[in-house]
BASETOR-896813 format. One line per field, with one value per residue: x, y, z of N, C-alpha, C, O in turn; residue in one letter. Coordinates in steps of 0.001 Angstrom, whole numbers, plus 524288, in hexadecimal, padded with zeros to 5 digits. Example, Ala and Ser with C-alpha at 12.3 -4.5 7.8 and 13.67 -1.06 7.14 Angstrom:
2
n.xx c(83386, 83232)
n.yy c(7E9C6, 7F736)
n.zz c(81E78, 81BA8)
ca.xx c(8300C, 83566)
ca.yy c(7EE6C, 7FBDC)
ca.zz c(81E78, 81BE4)
c.xx c(83390, 83264)
c.yy c(7F31C, 8001E)
c.zz c(81E78, 81EBE)
o.xx c(8379C, 83461)
o.yy c(7F309, 80472)
o.zz c(82111, 81F67)
resn c(a, s)
//
This chain:
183
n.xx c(CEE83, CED7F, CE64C, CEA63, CF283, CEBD6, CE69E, CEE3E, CF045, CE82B, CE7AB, CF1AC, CEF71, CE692, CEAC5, CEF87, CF4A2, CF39A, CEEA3, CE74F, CE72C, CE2BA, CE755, CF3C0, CFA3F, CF76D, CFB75, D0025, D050B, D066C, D02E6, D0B41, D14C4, D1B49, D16A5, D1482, D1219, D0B9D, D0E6A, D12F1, D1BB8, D2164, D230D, D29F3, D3370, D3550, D37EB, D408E, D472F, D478E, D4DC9, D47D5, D4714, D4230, D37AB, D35C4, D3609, D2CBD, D271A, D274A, D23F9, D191A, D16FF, D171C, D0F49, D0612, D08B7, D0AA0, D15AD, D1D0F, D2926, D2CF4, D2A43, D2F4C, D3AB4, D3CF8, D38AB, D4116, D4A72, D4983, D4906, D55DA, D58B1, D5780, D5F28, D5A62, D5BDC, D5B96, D515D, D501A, D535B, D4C2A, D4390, D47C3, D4A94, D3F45, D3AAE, D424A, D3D96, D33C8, D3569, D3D0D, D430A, D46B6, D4D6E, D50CE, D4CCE, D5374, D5E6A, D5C7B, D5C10, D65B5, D6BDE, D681F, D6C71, D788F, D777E, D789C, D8199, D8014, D84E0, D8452, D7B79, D7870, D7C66, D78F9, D6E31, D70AA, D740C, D69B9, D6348, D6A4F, D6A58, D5FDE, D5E56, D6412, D6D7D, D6F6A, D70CC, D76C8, D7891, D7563, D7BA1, D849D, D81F3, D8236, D8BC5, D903E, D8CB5, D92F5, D9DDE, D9B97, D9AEB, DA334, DAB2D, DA89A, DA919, DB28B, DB752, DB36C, DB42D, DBAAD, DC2C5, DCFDF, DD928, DDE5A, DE9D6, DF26A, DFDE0, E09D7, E1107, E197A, E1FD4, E17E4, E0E89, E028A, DFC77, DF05D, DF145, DEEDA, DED5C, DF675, DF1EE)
n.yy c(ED1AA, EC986, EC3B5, EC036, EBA59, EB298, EAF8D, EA9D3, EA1AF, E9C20, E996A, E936D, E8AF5, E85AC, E81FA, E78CB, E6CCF, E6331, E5E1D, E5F26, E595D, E55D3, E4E09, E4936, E4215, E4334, E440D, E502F, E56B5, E58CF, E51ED, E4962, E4DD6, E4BC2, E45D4, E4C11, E4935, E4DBE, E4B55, E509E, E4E56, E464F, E4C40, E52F9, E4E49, E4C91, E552D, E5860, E5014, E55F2, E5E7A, E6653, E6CE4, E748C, E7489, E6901, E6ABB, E70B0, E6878, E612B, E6554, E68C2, E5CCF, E5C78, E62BC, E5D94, E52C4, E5336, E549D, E4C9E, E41BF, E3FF1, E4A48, E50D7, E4E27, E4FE1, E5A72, E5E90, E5ABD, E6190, E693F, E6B9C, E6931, E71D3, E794D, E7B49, E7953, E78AA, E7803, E6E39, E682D, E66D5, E6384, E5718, E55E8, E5624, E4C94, E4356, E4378, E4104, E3821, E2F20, E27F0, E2ABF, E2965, E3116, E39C8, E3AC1, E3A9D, E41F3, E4BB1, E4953, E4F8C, E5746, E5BFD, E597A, E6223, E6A33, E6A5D, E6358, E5A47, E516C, E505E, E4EE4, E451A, E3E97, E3DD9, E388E, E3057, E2CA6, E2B5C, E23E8, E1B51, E17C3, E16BB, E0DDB, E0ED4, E0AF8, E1492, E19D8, E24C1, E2925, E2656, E2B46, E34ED, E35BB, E335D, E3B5E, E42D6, E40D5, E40A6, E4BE7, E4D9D, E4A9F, E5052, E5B21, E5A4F, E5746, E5F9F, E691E, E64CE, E6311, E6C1E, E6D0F, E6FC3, E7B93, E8225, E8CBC, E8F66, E9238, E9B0D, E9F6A, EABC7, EB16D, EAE90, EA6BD, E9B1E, E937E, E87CF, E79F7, E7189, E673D, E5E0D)
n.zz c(935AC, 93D5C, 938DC, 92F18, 9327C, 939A3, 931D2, 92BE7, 93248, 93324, 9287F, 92903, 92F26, 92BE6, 9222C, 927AC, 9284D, 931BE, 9397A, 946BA, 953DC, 95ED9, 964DF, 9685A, 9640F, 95B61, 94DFF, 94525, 93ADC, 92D3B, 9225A, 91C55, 92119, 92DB5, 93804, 9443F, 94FDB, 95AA5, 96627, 96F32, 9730F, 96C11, 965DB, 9680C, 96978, 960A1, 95BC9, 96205, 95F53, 95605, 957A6, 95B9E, 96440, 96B72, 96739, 96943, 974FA, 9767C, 972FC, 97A1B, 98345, 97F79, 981A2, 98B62, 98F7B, 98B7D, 98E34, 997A5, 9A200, 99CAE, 99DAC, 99438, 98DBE, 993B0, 9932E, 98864, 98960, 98FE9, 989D1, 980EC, 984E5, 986D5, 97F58, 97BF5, 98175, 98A7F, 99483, 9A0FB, 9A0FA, 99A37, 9A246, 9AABA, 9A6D5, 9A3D8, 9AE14, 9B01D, 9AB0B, 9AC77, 9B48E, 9B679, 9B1EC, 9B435, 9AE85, 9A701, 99DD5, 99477, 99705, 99F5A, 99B82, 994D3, 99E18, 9A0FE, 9980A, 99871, 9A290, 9A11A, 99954, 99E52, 9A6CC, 9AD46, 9B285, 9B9DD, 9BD5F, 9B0D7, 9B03D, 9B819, 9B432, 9AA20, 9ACDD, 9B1B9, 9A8E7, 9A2C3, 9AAF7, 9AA0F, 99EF8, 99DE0, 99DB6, 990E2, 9895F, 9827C, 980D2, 988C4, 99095, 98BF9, 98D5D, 99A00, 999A5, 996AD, 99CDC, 9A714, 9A50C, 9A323, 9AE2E, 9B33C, 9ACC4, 9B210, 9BC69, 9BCC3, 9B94E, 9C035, 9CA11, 9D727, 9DABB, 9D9C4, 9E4E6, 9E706, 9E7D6, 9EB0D, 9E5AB, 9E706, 9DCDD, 9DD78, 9E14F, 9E5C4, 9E00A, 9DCFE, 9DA17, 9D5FE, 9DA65, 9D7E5, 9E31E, 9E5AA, 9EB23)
ca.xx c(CF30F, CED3D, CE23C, CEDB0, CF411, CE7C7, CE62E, CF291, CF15C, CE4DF, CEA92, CF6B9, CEBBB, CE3CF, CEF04, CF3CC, CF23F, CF4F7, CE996, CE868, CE465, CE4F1, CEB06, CF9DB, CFD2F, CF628, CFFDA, D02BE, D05C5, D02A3, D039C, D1000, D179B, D1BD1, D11E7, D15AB, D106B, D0930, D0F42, D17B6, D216A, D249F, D2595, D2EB0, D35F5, D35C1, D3936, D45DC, D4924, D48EC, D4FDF, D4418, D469D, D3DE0, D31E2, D3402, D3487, D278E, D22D9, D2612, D21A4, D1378, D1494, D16F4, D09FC, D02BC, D079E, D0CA7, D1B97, D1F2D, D2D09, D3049, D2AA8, D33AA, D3D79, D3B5A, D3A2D, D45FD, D4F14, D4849, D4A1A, D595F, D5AC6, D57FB, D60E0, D57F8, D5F91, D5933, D4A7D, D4E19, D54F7, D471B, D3FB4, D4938, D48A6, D396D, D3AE5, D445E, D3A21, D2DD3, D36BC, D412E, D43AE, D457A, D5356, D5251, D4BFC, D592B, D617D, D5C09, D5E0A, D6C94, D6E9B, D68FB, D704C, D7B69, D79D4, D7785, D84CA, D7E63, D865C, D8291, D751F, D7755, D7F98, D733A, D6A6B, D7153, D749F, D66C0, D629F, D6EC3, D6985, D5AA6, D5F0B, D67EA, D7254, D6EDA, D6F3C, D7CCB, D77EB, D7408, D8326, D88F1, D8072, D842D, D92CD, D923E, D8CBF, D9706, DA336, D9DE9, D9A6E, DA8B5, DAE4D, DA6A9, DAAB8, DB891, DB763, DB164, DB417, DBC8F, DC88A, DD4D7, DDA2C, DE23E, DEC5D, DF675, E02D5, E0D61, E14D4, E1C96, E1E65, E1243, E0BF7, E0189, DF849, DED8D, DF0F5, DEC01, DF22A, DF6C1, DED94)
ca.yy c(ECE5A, EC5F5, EC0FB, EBE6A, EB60F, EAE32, EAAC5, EA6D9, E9D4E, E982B, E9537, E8F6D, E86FD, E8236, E7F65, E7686, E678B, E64A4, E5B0F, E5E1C, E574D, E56A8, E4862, E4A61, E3E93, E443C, E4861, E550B, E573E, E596E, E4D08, E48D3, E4E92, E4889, E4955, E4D7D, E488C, E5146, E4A6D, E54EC, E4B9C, E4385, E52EC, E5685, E49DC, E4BCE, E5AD4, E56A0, E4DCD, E5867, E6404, E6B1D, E6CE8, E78E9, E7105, E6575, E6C0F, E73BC, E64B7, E5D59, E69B4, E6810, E596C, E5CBF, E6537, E59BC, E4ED7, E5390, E537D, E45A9, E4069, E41CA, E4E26, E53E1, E4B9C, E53F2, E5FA3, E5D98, E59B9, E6488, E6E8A, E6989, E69C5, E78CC, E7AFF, E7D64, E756C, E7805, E770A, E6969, E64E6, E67D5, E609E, E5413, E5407, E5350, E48C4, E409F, E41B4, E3DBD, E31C9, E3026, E23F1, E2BE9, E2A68, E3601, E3E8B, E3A41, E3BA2, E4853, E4E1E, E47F7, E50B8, E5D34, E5CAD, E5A34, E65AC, E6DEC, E6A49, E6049, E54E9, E4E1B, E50EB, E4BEC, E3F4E, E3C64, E3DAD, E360C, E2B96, E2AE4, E2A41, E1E55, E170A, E16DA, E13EB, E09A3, E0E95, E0B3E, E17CB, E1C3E, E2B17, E2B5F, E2423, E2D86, E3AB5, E33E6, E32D6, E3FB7, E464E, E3ED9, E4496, E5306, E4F18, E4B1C, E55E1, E5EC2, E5790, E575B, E67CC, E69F8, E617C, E641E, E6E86, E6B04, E71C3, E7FDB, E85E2, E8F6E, E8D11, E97B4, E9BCC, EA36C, EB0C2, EB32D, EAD9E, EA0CF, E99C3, E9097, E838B, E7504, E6EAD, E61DD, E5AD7)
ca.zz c(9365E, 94140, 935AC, 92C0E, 9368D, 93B54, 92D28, 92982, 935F5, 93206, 9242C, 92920, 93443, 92813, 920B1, 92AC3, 92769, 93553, 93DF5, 94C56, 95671, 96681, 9653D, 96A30, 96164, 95617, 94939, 942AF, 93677, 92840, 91FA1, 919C2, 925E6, 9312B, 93B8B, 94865, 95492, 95E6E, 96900, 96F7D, 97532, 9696D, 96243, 96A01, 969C5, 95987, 95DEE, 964E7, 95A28, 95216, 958D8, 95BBB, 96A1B, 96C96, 9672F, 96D02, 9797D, 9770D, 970BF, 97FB6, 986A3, 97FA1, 98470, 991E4, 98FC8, 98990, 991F9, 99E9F, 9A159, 99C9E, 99C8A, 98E0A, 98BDB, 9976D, 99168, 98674, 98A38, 99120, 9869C, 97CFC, 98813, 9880F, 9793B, 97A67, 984EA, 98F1C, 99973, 9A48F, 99E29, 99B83, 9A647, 9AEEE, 9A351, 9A46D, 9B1DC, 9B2B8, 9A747, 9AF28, 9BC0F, 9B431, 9AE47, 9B524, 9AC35, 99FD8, 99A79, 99156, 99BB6, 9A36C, 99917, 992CD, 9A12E, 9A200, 993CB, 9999F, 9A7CA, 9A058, 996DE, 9A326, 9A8B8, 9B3DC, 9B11A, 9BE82, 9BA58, 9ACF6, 9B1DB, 9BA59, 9B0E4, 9A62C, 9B046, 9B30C, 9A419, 9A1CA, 9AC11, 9A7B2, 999A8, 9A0D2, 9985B, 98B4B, 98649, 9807C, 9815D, 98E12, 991FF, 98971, 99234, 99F15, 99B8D, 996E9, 9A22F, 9AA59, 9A3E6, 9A459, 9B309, 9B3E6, 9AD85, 9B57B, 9C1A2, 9BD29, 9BA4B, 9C5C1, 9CE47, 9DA43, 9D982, 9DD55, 9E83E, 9E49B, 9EBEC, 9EA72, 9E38A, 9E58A, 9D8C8, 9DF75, 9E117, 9E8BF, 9DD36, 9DF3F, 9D581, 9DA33, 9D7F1, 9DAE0, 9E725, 9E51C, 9EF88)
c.xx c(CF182, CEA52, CE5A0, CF01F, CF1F5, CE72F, CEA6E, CF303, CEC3B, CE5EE, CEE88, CF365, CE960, CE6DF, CF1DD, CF0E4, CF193, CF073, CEC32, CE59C, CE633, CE747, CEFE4, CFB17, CFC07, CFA73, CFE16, D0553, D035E, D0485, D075C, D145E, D16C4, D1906, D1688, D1087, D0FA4, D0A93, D1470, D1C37, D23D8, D2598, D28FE, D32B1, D3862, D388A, D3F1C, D47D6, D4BBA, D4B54, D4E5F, D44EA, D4176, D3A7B, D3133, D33DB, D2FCF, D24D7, D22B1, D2326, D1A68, D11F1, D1549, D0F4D, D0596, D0133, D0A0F, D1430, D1E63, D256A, D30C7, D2E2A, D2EB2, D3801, D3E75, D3BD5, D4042, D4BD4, D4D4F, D49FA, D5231, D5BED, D5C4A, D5A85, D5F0B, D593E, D5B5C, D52CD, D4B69, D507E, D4F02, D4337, D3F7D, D48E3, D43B2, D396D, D3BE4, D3FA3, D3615, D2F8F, D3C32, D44B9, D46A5, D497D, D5440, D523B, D52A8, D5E1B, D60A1, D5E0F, D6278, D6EBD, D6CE9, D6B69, D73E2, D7D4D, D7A5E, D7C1B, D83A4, D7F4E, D869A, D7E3B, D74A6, D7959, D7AF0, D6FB6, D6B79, D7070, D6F55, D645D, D662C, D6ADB, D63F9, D5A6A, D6355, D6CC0, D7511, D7040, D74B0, D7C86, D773D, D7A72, D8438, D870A, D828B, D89F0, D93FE, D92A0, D8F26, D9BFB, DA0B8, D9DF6, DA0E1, DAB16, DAC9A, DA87A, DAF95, DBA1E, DB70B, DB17B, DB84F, DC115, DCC3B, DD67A, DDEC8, DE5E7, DEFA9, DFC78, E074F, E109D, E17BF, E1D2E, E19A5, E0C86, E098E, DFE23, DF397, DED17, DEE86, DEEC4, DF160, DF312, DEA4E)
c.yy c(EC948, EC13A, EBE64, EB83A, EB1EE, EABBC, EA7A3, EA358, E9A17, E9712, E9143, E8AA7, E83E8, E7F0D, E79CC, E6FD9, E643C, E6141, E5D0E, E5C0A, E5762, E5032, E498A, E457C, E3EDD, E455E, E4C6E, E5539, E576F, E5556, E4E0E, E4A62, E49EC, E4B05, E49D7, E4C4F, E4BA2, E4FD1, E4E7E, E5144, E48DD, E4928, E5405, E5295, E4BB8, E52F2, E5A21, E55CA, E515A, E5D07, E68B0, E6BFD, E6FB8, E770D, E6BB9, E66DD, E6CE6, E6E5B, E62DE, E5FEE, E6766, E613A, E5963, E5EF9, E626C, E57B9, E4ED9, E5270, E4EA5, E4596, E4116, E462F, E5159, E5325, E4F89, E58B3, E61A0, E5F15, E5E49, E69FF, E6F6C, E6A61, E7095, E79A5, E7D7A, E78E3, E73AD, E7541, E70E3, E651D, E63ED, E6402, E58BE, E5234, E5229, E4EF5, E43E4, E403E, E3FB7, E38C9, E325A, E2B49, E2666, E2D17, E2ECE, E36F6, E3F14, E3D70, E3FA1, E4C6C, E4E78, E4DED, E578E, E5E6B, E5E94, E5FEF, E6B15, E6D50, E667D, E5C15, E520C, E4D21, E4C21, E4513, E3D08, E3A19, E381F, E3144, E2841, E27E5, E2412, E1A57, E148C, E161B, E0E9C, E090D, E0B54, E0EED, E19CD, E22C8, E2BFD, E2BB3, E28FD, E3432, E3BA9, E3491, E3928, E4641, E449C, E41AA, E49E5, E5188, E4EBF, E4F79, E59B7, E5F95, E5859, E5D55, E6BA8, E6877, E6594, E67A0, E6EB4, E6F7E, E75FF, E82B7, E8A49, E8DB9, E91C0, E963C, E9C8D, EA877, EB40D, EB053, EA552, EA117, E96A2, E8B1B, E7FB7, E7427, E69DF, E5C18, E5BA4)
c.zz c(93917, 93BEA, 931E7, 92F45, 93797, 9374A, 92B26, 92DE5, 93522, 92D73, 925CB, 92C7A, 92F04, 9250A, 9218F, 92A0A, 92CF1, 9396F, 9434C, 94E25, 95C92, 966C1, 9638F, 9663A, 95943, 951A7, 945FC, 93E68, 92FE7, 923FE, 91DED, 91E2E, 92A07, 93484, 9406E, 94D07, 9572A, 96504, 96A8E, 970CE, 9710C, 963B0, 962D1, 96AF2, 963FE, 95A82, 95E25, 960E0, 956B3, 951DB, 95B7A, 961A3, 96DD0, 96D1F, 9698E, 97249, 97A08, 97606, 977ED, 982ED, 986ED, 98375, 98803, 99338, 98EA0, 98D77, 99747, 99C44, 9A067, 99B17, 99864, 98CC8, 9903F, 994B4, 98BC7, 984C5, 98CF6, 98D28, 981B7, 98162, 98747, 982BC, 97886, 97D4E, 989C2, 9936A, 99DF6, 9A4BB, 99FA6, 99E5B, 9A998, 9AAFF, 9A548, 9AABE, 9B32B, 9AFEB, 9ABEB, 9B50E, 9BB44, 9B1BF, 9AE4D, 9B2C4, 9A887, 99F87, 99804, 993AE, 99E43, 99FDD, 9980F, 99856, 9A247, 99E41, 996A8, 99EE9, 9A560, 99C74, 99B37, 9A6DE, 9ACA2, 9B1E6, 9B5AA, 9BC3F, 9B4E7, 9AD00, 9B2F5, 9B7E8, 9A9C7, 9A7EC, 9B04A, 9ADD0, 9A2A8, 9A530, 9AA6B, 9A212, 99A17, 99EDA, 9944A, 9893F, 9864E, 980FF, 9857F, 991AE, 99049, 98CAC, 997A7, 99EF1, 999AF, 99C4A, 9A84E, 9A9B2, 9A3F0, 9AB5C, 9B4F1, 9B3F9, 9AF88, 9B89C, 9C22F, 9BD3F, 9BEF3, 9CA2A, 9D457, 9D95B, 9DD70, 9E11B, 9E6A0, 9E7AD, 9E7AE, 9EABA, 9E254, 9E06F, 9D9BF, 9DF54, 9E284, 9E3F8, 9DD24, 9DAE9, 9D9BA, 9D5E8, 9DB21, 9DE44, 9E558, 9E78C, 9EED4)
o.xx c(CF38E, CEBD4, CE438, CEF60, CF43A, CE705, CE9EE, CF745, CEC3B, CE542, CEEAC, CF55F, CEACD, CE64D, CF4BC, CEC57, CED86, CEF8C, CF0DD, CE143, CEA75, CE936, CF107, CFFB6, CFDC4, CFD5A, CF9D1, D0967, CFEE5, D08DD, D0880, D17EC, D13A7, D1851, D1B0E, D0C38, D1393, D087D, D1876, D2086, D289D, D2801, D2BF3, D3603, D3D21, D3CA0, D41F9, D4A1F, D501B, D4B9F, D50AE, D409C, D3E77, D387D, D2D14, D3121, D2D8C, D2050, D1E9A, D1FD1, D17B2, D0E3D, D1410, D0BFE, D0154, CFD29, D0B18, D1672, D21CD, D26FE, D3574, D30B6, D3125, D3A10, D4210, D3DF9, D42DB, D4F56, D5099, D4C13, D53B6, D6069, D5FB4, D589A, D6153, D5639, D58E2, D50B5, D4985, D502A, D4E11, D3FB5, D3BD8, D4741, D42C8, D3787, D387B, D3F57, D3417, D2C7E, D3F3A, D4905, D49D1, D4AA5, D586F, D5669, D5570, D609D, D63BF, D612F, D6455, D722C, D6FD9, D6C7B, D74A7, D81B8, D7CA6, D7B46, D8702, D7BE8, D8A70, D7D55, D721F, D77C7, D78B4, D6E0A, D686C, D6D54, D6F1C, D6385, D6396, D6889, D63A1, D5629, D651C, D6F86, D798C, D7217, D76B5, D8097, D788B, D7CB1, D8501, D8A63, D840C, D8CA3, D9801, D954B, D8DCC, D9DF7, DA400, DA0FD, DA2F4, DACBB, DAFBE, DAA1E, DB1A3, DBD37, DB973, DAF33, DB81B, DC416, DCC38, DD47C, DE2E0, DE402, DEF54, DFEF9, E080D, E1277, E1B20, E1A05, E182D, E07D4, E0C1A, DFCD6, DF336, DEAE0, DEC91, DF350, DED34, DF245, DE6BF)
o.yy c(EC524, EBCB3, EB9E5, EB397, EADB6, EA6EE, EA35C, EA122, E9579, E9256, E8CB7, E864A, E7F58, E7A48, E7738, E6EA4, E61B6, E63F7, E5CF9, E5B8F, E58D7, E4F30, E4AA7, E4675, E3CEB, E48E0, E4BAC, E52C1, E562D, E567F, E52AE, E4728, E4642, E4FC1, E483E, E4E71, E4E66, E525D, E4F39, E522F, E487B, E4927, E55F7, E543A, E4C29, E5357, E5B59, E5925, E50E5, E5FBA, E6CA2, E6AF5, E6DFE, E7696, E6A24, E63DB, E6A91, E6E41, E6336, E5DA6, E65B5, E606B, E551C, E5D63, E63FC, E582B, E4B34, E50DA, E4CFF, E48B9, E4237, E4779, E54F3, E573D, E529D, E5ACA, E6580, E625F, E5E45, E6E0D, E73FC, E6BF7, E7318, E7DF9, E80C6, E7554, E6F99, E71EE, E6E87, E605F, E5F58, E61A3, E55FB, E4DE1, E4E60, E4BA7, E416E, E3CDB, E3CB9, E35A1, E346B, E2A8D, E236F, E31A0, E30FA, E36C2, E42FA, E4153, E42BC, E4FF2, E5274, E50B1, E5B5C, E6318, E6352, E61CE, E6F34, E6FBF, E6671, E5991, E4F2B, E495B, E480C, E4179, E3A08, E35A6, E35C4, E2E27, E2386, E2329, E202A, E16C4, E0FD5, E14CC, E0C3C, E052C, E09AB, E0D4B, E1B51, E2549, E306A, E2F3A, E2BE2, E3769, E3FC3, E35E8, E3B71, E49EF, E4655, E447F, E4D45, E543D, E5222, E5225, E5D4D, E63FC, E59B9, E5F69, E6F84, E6A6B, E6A5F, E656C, E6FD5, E73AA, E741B, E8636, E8AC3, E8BA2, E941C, E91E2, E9A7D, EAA49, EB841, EB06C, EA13E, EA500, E970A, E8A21, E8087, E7599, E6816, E57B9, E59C8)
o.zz c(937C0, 93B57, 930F0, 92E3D, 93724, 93740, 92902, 92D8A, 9367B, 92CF8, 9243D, 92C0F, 92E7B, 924D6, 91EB0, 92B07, 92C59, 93D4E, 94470, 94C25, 95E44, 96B0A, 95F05, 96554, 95539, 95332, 943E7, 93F04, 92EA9, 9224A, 91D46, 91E5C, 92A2C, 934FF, 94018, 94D14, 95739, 96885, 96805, 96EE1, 97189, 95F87, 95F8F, 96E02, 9635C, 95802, 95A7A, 95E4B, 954C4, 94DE3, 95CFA, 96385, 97127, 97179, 96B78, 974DD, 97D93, 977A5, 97A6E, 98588, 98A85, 9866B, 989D5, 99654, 99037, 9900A, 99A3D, 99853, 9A35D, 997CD, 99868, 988E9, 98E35, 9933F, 98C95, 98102, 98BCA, 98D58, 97E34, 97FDF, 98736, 9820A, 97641, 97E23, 98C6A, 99495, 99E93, 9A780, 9A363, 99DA1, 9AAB5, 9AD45, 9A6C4, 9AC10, 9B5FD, 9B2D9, 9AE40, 9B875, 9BE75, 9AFD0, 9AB31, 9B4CB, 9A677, 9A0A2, 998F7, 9960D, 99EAB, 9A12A, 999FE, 9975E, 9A438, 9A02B, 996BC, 99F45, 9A580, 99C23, 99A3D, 9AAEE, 9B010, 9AF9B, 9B552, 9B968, 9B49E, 9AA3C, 9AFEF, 9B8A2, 9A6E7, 9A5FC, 9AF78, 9ADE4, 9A193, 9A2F5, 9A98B, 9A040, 9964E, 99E3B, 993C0, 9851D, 98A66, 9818C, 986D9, 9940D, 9940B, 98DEE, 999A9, 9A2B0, 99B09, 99DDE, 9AC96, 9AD09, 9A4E9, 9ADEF, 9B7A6, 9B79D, 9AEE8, 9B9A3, 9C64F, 9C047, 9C084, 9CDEC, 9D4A8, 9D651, 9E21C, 9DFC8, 9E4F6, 9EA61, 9E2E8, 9EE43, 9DE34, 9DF90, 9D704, 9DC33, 9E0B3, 9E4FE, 9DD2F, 9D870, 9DE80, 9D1C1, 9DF72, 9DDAB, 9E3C2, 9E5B6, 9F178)
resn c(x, x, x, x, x, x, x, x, x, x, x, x, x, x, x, x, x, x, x, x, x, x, x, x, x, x, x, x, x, x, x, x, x, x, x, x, x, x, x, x, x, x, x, x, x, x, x, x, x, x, x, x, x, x, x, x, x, x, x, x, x, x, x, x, x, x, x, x, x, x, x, x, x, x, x, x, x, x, x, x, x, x, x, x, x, x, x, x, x, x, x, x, x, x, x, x, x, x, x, x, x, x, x, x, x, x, x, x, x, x, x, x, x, x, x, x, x, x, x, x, x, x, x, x, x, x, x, x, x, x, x, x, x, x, x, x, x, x, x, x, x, x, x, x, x, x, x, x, x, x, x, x, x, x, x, x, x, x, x, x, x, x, x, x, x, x, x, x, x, x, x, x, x, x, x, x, x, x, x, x, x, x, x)
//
C-alpha cells in the first residue's frame, strides 16, 4: 500500500510543470495560467479578495514567519482572524498592528470594526476616531464606522443608562405596584 502511494506521488511530482525556487518573489505556475506570487502577504491579500479567509490567514501567518511581525501582515491576520469570527484572535492581532504603526488607518479602522462587533462601542468610537483623524477625514467609510459606533454607543447609553427612581404606588386594597416618582 505504502509503495502504491509513494508512486503515485512521484508520478503526480514528475508530472508537475511547476519551477521552484528559494526567491520569495519568484512565480508559480504552469504556463497559460495565472501565476501566483510567492509573496505570502500579497497571497493573502489576493486570499481576502477572494473569500478564502482560512488561507489567507495561514498565507500572513507564513509572513510573520518569513519577515518578523510587520504591520500589514498583523493587519492581516487580524482582519482574516475577524472574517472567521474569531473576535478575540483578532482584536490581540490589531492591537499589536496599531502599536508597531500607530499611523495605519486600516490597522485603526479594522480594530474600530472588531470592537464594535464585540459590543465595545467606546472602544470602537476610539478607534474609528483615531482612524478619521489620520485619514483627516477623507474617507466616507471610515465617517460612516465612526457615526455608527456613536449611535449604538448612544443607544446603549440611552438603555442603560441611569434608572429612574421607583417607588411604591398603592392601588389600593393593600395592593402596590412599583412605579416611577415624578422627581
Amino acid at each position: 500500500m505504502r509503495t502504491a502511494l509513494a508512486f503515485g506521488l512521484v508520478a503526480l511530482t514528475l508530472g508537475c510543470t511547476e519551477s521552484y525556487s528559494d526567491d520569495p518573489t519568484a512565480f508559480f505556475g504552469t504556463p497559460g495560467e495565472q501565476a501566483v506570487v510567492a509573496d505570502p502577504t500579497r497571497s493573502g491579500h489576493a486570499l481576502m479578495n477572494a473569500g478564502e479567509y482560512a488561507l489567507a490567514l495561514r498565507a500572513f501567518q507564513r509572513a510573520v514567519a518569513l519577515n518578523g511581525p510587520t504591520p500589514e501582515a498583523l493587519v492581516g491576520m487580524g482582519s482574516a482572524s475577524g472574517k472567521l469570527g474569531r473576535l478575540p484572535q483578532a482584536e490581540r492581532y490589531l492591537r499589536a498592528a496599531v502599536e508597531e504603526a500607530p499611523a495605519s488607518v486600516v490597522a485603526w479602522n479594522n480594530l474600530g470594526v472588531v470592537l464594535q462587533e464585540r459590543d465595545d462601542y467606546v472602544g470602537a468610537a476610539a478607534a474609528f476616531r483615531m482612524a478619521f483623524a489620520l485619514d483627516s477625514g477623507d474617507n466616507d467609510l471610515i465617517r460612516q464606522n465612526l457615526n455608527s459606533a456613536l449611535l449604538r454607543q448612544d443607544r446603549r447609553d440611552a438603555v442603560i443608562g441611569p434608572e429612574p427612581a421607583n417607588q411604591l404606588v398603592p392601588l389600593g386594597h393593600g395592593l402596590y405596584i412599583l412605579g416611577q416618582s415624578d422627581g
